[in-house]
C-alpha positions in Angstrom: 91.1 149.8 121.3 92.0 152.7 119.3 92.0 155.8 120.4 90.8 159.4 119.6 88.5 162.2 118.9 84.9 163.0 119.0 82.9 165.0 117.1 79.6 166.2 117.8 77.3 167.2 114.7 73.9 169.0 115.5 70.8 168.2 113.3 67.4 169.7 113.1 64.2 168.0 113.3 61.0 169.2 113.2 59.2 168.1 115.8 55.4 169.6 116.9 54.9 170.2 120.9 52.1 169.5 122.8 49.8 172.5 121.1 51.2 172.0 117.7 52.5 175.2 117.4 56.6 175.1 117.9 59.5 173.2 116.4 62.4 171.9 118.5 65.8 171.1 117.5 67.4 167.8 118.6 71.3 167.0 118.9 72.7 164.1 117.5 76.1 162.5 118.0 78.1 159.7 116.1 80.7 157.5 118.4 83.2 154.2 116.6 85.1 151.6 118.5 87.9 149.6 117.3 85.9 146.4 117.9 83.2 147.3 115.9 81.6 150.3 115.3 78.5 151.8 117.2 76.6 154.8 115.5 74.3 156.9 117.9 71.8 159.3 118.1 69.9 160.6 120.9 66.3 161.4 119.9 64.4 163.8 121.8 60.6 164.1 121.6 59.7 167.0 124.0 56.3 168.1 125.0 55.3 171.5 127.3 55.0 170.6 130.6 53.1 167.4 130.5 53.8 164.5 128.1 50.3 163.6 127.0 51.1 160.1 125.2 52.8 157.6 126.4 55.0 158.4 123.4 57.9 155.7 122.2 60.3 157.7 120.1 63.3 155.3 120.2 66.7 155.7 119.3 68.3 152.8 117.0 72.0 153.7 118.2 73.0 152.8 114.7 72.5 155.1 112.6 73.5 159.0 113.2 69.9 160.7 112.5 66.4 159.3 113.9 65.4 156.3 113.9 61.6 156.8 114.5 59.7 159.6 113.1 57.1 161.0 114.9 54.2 162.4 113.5 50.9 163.6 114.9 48.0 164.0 113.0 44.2 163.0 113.4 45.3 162.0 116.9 47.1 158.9 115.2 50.7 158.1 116.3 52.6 156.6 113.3 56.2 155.4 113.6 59.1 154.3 111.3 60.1 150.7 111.8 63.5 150.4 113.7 65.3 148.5 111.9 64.7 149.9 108.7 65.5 153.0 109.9 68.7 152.3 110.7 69.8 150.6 107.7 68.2 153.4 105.5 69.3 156.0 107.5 73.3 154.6 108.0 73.2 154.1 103.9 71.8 157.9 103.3 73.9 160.0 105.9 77.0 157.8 105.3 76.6 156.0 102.2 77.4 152.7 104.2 75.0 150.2 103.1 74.7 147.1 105.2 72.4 143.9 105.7 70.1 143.3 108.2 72.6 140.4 109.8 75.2 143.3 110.4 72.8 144.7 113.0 72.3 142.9 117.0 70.1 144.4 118.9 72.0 144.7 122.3 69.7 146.3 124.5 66.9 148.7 125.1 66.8 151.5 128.0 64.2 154.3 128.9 65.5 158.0 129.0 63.8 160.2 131.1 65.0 163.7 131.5 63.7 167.1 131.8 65.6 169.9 130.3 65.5 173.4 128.9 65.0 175.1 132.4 61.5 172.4 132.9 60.5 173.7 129.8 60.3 170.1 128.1 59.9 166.7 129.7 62.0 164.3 126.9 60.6 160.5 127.6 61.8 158.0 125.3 62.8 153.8 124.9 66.1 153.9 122.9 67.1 150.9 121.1 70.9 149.9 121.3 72.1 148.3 118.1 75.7 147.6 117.5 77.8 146.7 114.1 80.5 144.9 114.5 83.2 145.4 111.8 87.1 143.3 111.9 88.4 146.9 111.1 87.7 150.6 111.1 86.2 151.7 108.1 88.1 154.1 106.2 87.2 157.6 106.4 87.3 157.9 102.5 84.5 154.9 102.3 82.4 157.2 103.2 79.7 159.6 101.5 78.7 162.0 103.8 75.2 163.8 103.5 76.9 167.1 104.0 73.2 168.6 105.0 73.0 166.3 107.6 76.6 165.4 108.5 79.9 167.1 108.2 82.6 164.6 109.8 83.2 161.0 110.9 86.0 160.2 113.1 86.9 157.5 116.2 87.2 157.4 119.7 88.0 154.6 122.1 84.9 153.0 124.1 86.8 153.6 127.2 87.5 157.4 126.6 84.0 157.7 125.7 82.7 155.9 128.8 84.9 158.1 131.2 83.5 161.7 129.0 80.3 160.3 129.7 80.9 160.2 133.4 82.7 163.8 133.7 79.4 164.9 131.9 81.2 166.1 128.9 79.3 169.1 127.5 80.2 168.0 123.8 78.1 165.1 124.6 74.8 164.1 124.7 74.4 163.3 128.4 73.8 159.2 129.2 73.7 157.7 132.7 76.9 155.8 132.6 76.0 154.7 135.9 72.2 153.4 135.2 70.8 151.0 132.2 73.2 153.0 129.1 76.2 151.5 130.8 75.3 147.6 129.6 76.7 149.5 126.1 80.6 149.4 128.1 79.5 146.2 130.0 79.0 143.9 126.6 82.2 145.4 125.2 84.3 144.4 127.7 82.6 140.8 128.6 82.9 140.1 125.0 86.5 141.1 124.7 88.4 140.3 127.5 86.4 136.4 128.5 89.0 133.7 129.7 88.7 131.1 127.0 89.7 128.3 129.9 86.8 129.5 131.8 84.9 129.4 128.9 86.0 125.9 127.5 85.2 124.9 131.0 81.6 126.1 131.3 81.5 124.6 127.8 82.2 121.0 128.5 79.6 121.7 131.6 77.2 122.0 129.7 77.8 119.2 127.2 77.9 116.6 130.0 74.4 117.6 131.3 73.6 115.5 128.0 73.4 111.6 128.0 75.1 110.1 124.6 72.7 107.3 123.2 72.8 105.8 120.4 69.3 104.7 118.9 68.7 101.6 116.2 66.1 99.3 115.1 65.4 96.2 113.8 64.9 96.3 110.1 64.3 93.2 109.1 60.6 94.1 108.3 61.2 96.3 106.3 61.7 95.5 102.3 64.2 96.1 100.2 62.1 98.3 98.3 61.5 100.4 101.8 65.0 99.8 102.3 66.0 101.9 99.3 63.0 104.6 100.4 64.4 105.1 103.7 67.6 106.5 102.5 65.8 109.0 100.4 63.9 109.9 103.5 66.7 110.4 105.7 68.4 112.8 103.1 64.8 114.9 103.3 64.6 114.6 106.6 68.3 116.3 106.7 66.6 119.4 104.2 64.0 119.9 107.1 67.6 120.8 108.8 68.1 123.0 106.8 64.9 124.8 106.6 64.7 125.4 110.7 67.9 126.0 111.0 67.0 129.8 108.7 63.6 129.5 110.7 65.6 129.7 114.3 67.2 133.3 113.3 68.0 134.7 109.4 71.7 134.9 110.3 72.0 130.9 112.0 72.7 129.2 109.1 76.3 131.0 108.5 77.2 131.2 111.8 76.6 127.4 111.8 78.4 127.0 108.6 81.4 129.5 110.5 81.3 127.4 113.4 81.7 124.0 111.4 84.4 125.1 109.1 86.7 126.4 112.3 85.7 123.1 114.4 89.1 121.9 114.3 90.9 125.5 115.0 91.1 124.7 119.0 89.7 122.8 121.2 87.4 126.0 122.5 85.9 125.9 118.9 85.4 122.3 119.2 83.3 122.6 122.1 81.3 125.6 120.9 80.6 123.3 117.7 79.5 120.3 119.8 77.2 122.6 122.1 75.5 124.8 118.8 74.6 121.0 117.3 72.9 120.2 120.7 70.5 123.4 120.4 71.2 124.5 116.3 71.3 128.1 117.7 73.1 130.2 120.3 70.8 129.8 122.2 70.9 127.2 125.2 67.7 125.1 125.8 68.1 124.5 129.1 69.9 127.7 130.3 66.6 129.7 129.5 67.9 130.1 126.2 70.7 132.3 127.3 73.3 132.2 124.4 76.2 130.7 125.4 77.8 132.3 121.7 78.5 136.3 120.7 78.4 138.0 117.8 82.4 138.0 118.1 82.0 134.4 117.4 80.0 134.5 114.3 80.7 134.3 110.7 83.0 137.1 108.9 81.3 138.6 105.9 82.8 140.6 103.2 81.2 143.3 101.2 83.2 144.8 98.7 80.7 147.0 97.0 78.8 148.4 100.4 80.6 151.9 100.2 82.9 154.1 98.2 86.4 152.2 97.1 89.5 153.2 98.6 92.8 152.1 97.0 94.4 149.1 98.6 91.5 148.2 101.1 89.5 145.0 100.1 85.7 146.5 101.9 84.1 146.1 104.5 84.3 142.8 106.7 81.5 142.5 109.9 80.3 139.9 112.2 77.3 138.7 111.2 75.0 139.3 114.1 72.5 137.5 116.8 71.0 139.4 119.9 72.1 138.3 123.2 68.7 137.5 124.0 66.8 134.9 122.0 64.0 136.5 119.5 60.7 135.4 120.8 59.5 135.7 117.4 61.8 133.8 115.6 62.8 134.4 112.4 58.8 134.7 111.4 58.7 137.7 111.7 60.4 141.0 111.6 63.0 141.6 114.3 61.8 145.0 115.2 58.2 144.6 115.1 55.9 144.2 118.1 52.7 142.7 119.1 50.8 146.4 118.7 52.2 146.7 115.4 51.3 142.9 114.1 47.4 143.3 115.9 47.0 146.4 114.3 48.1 145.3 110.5 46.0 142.4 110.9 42.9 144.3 112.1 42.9 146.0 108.2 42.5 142.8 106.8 40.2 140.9 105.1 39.0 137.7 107.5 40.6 135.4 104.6 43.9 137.4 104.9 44.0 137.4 108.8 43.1 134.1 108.9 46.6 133.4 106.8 48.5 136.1 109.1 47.9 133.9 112.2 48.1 130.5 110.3 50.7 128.0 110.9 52.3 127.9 107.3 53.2 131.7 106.4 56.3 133.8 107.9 55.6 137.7 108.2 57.5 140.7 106.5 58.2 144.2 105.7 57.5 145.8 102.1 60.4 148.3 103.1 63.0 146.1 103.9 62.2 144.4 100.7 63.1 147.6 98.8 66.1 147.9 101.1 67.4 144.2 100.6 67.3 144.9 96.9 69.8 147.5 97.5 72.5 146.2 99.7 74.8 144.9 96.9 74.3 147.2 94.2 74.4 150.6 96.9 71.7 152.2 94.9 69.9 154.6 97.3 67.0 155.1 94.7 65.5 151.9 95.1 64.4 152.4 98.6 60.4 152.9 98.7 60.6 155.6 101.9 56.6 156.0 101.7 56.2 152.7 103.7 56.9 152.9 106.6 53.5 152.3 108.6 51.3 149.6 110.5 51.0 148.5 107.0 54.3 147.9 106.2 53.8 144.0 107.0 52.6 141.3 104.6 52.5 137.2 104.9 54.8 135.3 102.5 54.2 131.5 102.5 56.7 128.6 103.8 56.5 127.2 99.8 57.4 130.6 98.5 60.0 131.1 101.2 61.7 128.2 101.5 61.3 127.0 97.8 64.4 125.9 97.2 64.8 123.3 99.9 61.1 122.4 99.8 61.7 121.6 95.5 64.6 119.4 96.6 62.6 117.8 99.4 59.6 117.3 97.7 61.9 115.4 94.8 63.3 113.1 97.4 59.5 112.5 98.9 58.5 111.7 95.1 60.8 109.6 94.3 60.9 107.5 97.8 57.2 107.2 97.5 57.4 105.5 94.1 59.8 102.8 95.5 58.1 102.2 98.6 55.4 99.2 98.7 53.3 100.5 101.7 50.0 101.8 99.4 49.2 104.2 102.4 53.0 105.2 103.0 53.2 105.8 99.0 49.9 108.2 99.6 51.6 109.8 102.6 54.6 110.8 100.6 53.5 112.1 97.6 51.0 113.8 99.5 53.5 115.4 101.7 55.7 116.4 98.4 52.7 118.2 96.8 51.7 120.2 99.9 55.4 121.5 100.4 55.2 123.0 97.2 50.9 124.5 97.3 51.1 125.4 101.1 48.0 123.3 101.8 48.9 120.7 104.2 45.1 119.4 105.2 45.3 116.2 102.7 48.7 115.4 103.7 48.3 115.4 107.3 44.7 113.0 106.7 47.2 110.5 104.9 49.9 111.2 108.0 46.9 110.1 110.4 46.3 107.0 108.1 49.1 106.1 107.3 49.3 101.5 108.0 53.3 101.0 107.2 56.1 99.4 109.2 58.3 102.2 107.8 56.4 105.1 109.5 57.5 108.7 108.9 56.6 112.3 110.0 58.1 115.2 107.7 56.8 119.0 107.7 55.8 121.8 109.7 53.9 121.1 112.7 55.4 122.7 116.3 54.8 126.3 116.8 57.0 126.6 120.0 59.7 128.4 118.7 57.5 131.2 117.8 57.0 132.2 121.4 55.8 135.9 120.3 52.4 134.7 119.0 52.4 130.7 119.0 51.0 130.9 115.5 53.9 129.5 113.3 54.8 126.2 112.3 58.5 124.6 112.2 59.6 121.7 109.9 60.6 118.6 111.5 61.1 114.8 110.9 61.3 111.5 112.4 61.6 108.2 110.7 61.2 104.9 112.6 59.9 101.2 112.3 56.8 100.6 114.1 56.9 98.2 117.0 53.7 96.1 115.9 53.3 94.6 119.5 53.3 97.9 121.6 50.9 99.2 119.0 48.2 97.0 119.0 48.7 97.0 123.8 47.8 101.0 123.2 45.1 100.4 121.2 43.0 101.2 124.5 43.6 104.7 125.2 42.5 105.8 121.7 39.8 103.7 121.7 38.3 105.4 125.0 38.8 108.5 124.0 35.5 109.6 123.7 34.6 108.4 127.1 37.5 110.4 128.5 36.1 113.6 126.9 32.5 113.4 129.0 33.5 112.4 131.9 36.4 115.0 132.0 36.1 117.2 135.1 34.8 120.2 133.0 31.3 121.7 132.6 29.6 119.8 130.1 28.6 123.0 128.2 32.0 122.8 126.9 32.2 119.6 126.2 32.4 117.7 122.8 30.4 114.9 121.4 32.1 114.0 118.3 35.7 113.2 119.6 36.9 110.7 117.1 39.0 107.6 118.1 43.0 108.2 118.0 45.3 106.1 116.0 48.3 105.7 117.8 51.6 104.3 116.2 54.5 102.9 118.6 57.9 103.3 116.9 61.4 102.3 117.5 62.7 106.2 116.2 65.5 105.6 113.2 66.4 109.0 112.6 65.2 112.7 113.6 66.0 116.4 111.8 64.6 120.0 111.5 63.1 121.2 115.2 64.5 118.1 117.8 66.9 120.8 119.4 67.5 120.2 123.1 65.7 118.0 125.1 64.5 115.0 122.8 60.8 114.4 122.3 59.2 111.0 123.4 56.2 111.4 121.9 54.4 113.8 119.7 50.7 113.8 118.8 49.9 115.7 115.5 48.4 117.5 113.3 47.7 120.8 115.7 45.7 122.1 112.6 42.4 122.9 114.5 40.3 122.2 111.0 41.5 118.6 110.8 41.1 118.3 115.0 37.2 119.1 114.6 37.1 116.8 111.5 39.3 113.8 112.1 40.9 114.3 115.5 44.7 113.5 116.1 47.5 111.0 116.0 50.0 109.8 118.3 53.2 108.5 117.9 55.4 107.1 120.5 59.2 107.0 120.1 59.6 103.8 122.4 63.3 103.3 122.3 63.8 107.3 123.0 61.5 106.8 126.4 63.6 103.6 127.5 66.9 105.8 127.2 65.6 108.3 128.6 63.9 106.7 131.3 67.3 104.4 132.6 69.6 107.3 132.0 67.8 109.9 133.9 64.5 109.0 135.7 65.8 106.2 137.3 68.6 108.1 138.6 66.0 111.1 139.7 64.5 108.0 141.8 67.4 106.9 143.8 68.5 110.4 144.8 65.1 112.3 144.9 62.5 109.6 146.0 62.0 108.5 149.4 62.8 104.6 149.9 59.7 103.6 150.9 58.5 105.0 147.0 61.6 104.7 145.3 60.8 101.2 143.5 57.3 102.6 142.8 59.0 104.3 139.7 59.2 102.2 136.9 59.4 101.9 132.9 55.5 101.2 132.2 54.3 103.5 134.6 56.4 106.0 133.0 55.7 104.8 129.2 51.8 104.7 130.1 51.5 108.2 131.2 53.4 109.3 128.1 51.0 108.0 125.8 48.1 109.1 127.8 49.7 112.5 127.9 49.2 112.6 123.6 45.8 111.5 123.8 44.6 114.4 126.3 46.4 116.4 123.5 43.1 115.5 121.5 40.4 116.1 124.4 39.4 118.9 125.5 38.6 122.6 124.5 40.1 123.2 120.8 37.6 124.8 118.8 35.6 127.0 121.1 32.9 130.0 121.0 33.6 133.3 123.0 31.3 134.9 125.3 30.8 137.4 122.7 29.0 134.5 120.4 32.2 134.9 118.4 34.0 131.2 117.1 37.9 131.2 117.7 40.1 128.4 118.9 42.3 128.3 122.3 45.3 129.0 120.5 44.6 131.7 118.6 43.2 133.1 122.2 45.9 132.3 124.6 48.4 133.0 121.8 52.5 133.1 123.6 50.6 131.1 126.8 49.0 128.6 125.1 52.1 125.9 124.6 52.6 125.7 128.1 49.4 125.7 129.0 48.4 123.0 126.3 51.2 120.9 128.0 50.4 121.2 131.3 47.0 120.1 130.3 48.1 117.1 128.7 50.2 116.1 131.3 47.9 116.9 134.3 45.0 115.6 132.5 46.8 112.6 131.6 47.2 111.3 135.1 43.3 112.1 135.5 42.5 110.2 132.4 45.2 107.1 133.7 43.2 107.1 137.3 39.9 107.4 135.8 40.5 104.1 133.4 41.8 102.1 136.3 38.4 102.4 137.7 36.6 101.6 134.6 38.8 97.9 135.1 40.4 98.8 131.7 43.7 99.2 133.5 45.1 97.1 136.2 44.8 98.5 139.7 48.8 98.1 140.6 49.2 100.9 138.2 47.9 103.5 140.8 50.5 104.0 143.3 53.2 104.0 141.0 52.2 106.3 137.9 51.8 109.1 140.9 55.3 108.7 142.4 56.0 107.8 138.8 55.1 111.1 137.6 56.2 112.7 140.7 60.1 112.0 139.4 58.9 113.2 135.8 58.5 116.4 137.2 62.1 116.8 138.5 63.3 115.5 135.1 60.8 118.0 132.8 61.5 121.3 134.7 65.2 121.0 134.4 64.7 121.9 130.6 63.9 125.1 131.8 61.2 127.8 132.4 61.2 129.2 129.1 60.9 125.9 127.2 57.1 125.0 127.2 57.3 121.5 128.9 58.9 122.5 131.9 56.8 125.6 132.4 54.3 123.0 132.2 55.7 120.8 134.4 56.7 123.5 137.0 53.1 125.2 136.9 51.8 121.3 137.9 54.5 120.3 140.7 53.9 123.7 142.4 50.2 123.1 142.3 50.0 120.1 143.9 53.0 120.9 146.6 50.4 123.8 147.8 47.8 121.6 148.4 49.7 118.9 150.7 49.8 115.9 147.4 53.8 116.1 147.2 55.5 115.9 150.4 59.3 117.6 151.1 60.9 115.6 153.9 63.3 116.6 156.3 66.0 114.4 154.8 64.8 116.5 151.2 63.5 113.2 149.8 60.0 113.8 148.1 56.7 111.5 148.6 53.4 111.6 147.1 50.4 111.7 149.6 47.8 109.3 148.2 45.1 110.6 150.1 45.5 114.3 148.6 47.1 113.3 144.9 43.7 112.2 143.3 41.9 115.4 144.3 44.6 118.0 143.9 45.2 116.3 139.7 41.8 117.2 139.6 41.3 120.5 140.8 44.1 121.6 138.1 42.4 120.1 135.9 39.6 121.8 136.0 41.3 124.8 136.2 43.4 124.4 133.0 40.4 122.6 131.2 38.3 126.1 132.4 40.7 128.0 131.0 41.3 127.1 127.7 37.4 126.6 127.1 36.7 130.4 128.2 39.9 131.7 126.2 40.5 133.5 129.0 44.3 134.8 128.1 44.1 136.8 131.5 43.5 133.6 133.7 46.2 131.5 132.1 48.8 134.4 132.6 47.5 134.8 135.9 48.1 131.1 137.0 51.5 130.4 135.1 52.7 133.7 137.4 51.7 131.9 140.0 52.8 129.0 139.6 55.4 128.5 136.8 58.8 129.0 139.2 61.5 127.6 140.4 60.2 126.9 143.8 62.8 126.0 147.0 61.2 122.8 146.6 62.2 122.3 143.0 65.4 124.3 144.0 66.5 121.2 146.3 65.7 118.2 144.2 67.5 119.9 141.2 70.8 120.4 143.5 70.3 117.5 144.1 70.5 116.2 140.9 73.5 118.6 139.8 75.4 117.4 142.9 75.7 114.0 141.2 75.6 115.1 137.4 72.2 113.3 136.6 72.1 114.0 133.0 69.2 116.6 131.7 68.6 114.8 129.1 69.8 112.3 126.4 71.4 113.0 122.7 71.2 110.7 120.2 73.2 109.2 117.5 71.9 107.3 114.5 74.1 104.3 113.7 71.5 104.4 110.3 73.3 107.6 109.2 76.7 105.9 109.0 75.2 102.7 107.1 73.7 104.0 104.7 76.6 106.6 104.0 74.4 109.6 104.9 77.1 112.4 106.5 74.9 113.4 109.3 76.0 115.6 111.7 77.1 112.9 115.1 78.4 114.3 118.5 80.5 112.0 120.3 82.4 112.8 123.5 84.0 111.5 126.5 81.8 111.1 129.2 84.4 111.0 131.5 
């Protein structure tokens, strides 16, 4: 790190007190490390004596004037937007203009401090943002605003760190020694890791997966379907591409960086192999800590960004991805929050809110537009500084932004569904194509739901769980198969019933429906799968979540059969043997497992969806629940399920040896689903469900810590939660499902000791598959293969 001076410059801000009647000046202060650089400000929002709003000035730590602008009038508190302001302000004070990918949010911390003799109370949430560049920037790329500041120069992290602690008067004071000290805590973690260690962890992770490699029969299949299902396995690989930018705006070059230096060591190998697994940072079943830094990500050049200096080539950064995975995705803006998104919507039209919360539309800002437009050309002017309210937001649709790969996809969909010879698979794809184009999926997903083909295929944007900030938007996905025409027509039952399912469900009948529509449901042997399959592999999915086309024409389910056998020797049957008492160990088996599966996606289709509030007001559980509602919605399903498996058994429609063993069945499911983690939506789910039934006596923890179900309790206790859930979502009552998942939704010393368990012996998590159809039919998808051993 290189060392050297500081240099403190003093601005003026005009800030109104408490009675409106004084202005206060506020200090600012600019820092640089050799690693990257770091510019700060501290900004102060003082009040006499009392603060009378919870008021959040915050400080973006990039750029070296305020970040938020605070202004009272009409008893209205407007604010700047973050990010913005630090891109705006480091381009206008330094005449460094920089993307929004050059800027990771490292961390946020509240400053409370009283100065001026207890004159002024300062209260304020600074956010930390840090830039990190290959090499200083040189002292001529800079054009200073000489009004607001009069020199740049560098100092070492670690000299600043230790001025910090002496409580350096030249400095604005931080506590080095409370939450500001994460700032010296990422720098040096970053820096100084052991790439053994790492490589280590690495390959830890990557064994917690089970290679499998998935095929099918495709004999059925004609030549003509034969020639289609290349095409679809090239648009599949464009849905890819499209989640991959939907995951985070900077993922797709820091997975094209990560590719290209594969082959560099074997460290780079392994960080390759793992980003495939989760096609982010981010690891699935880790909580989504990232297991990658910014230091690891994609250099960028900009030659153009400042002033030119003789013999340097510009300005070369990391492109940048927070620590801590953005709960809204890239759907929306990185700095905005739920207050700011609820209060943009409320000025809306009904038509226009109603496309704000839908599934097909990513939010943005109107500033950062205008900022964007500047970054290569470094023209100041074109920054539109008069938007910067509540109302800086607006909705862009997925065909407008993601036209490109949608064009290309919907060419590929065109032209597969004019070879196929399937009349409804031909309707499907065409279908499909138009909608990627208008936005207007409803017609597409009715042909998705009737689609009669033995080359069966799901392609768009259905699953809103990456956007955990809302649960509102949609990401693209695809999985092509050949149905299995036997295990279709032996499921036949559970869509057929379930209507019958729906008014007997343990649920007051006020809230009931009477028009639930029979489910077709379509068993597959899967082919291939792109787009949103990150992690822990799907076994089943039952679609569309569109609540319009639920009320009309209810759902579909497909089953990926060959996925649940894998799945089911490589890691349930293992859970069994360790976790399972003898006596209940052979109790677990395939069907049992299988069976629960697909009543799981049919209890996707019962229940509250469309419901009225106790104001008279129509909504839908989603739109209620918002964040909670994927978790919730899966614990339903799954708890629900076993209600709905118990109650046809005594209808005679299922046979009676089924009873013992879908409990202890389900039982080992819950040790395999809450290892994906408590911030993945099944195994919140499945957490919320094993802790439920623990407390009331219907899962047993022996001495030996083997686990048994208690038949006499099990039936009662699947019912009591599923009345609760079922209450729940009918009432919309967002403060009772936050409630319960508190509650419930840990990591339990129960679950704590069959998971041990499990990592003593290296039960695989979960299974990653291959797709020997890739390499025959010359497609150059992306295949992990390692050594096991």
């Amino acid at each position: 790190m290189a060392e050297g001076d500081a240099d403190v410059q003093v601005e003026h801000f005009d800030v109104l007190t408490e009675a409106g009647e004084m202005f206060i000046e506020m200090g600012t202060i600019i820092e640089q490390f050799m690693c990257g650089f770091l510019l700060r400000i501290r900004n102060n929002c003082f009040f006499n004596n009392v603060l009378p709003v919870r008021i959040h000035g915050r400080d973006c730590g990039i750029s070296p004037v305020l970040a938020t602008y605070l202004l009272l009038a009409d008893s209205m508190l407007v604010t700047e937007m973050i990010m913005y302001a630090c891109r705006r302000e480091l381009q206008e004070e330094l005449g460094v203009t920089l993307p929004k990918d050059a800027f990771e949010m490292i961390f946020v911390f509240l400053q409370e401090c009283v100065i001026n003799d207890g004159t002024f109370i300062n209260n304020e949430f600074n956010d930390v943002y840090l830039v990190t560049t290959l090499d200083p920037i040189p002292l001529e790329a800079f054009t200073l605003q000489e009004s607001e500041v009069s020199a740049v120069k560098y100092i070492s992290y670690k000299e600043y760190r230790s001025l910090l602690a002496k409580e350096d008067p030249q400095y604005v004071p931080y506590d080095v020694d409370g939450d500001y000290n994460k700032l010296f805590d990422v720098i040096e973690q970053r820096y100084k890791e052991n790439d053994i260690l790492r490589g280590l962890t690495l390959e830890k992770q990557l064994h917690r997966y089970a290679p499998v490699s998935l095929n099918a029969e495709l004999s059925g299949l004609t030549e003509a379907d034969k020639e289609a299902l290349v095409l679809l396995v090239k648009a599949a690989k464009v849905m890819d591409e499209i989640f991959y930018q939907q995951v985070w705006y900077s993922n797709p070059v820091l997975r094209d960086w990560l590719k290209e230096h594969a082959d560099a060591s074997q460290l780079d190998k392994l960080k390759w192999m793992y980003y495939l697994i989760n096609k982010s940072p981010w690891s699935s079943l880790d909580e989504n800590e990232a297991f990658l830094t910014t230091a690891d990500s994609a250099i960028t050049l900009l030659t153009e960004t400042t002033n030119p200096v003789a013999g340097w080539k510009g300005l070369e950064y990391r492109a940048a991805f927070p620590m801590l995975k953005p709960p809204g995705a890239n759907f929306y803006p990185p700095d905005m929050d739920k207050m700011e998104f609820e209060l943009w919507k409320a000025s809306l039209p009904e038509d226009l809110q109603q496309d704000a919360t839908g599934f097909f539309s990513v939010i943005k800002r109107r500033s950062e537009f205008n900022l964007d437009s500047s970054v290569y050309s470094n023209v100041v002017g074109s920054i539109n500084n008069s938007v910067s309210s509540v109302y800086d937001l607006y909705s862009v649709p997925f065909s407008k932004e993601y036209n490109p790969f949608l064009r290309k996809a919907a060419d590929l969909l065109h032209e597969a569904g004019d070879l196929t010879s399937s009349p409804s698979l031909k309707r499907l794809l065409h279908s499909k194509a138009d909608a990627f184009l208008s936005n207007d999926y409803y017609d597409s997903d009715i042909a998705w739901m009737e689609l009669d083909s033995k080359l069966d295929v799901t392609i768009g944007p259905y699953e809103t769980y990456e956007d955990a900030l809302f649960g509102y938007k949609a990401t693209f996905e695809a999985f092509i198969g050949v149905r299995d025409e036997i295990a279709t027509d032996q499921v036949k039952l559970f869509g057929d019933n379930l209507q019958v399912l729906e008014q007997n469900l343990p649920l007051d009948n006020m809230y009931k429906s009477k028009d639930v529509i029979a489910a077709p449901i379509r068993v597959i042997q899967l082919l291939f799968n792109a787009g949103d399959v990150k992690g822990p592999q799907t076994v089943a999915f039952n679609l569309p979540n569109d609540e319009r086309i639920v009320k009309d024409r209810g759902t579909s389910m497909v089953m990926l059969k060959n996925v649940s056998d894998a799945k089911f020797k490589h890691i349930l049957r293992p859970i069994a043997d360790v976790c399972m008492t003898k006596e209940q160990q052979n109790l677990v088996d395939f069907d049992s497992f299988f069976t629960h599966t697909i009543c799981h996606e049919c209890c996707h289709g019962i229940g509250p969806h469309t419901i009225v509030l106790p104001n008279g007001q129509k909504s839908t559980v989603r739109l209620e629940l918002q964040e909670l509602h994927s978790a919730l919605e899966e614990a339903k399903a799954d708890i629900v399920g076993l209600w709905a498996l118990r109650f046809l058994i005594d209808q005679n429609l299922l046979p009676k040896s089924l009873l013992k063993s879908m409990y202890v069945s389900f039982l080992a499911g819950c040790f395999r689903s809450v290892r994906f983690g408590l911030e993945e939506a099944h195994g919140k789910g499945q957490a919320l469900q094993f802790n439920w039934l623990y407390e009331e006596g219907a899962f047993i923890l022996h001495p030996d810590e083997t686990f048994s179900v208690d038949f006499a309790k099990v039936e009662g206790s699947v019912e009591s939660l599923s009345r609760e859930i079922l209450t729940i979502q009918a009432k919309g009552d967002k403060e009772a499902a936050s409630l319960l998942l508190q509650r419930h939704c840990k990591m339990s010393k129960p679950l704590k000791i069959a998971l041990q368990k499990l990592e003593n012996i290296q039960v695989p998590v979960d299974i990653i598959p291959t797709f020997p159809i890739s390499n025959k039919y010359c497609l150059n998808h992306l295949i992990i293969v390692y050594d096991m051993n």
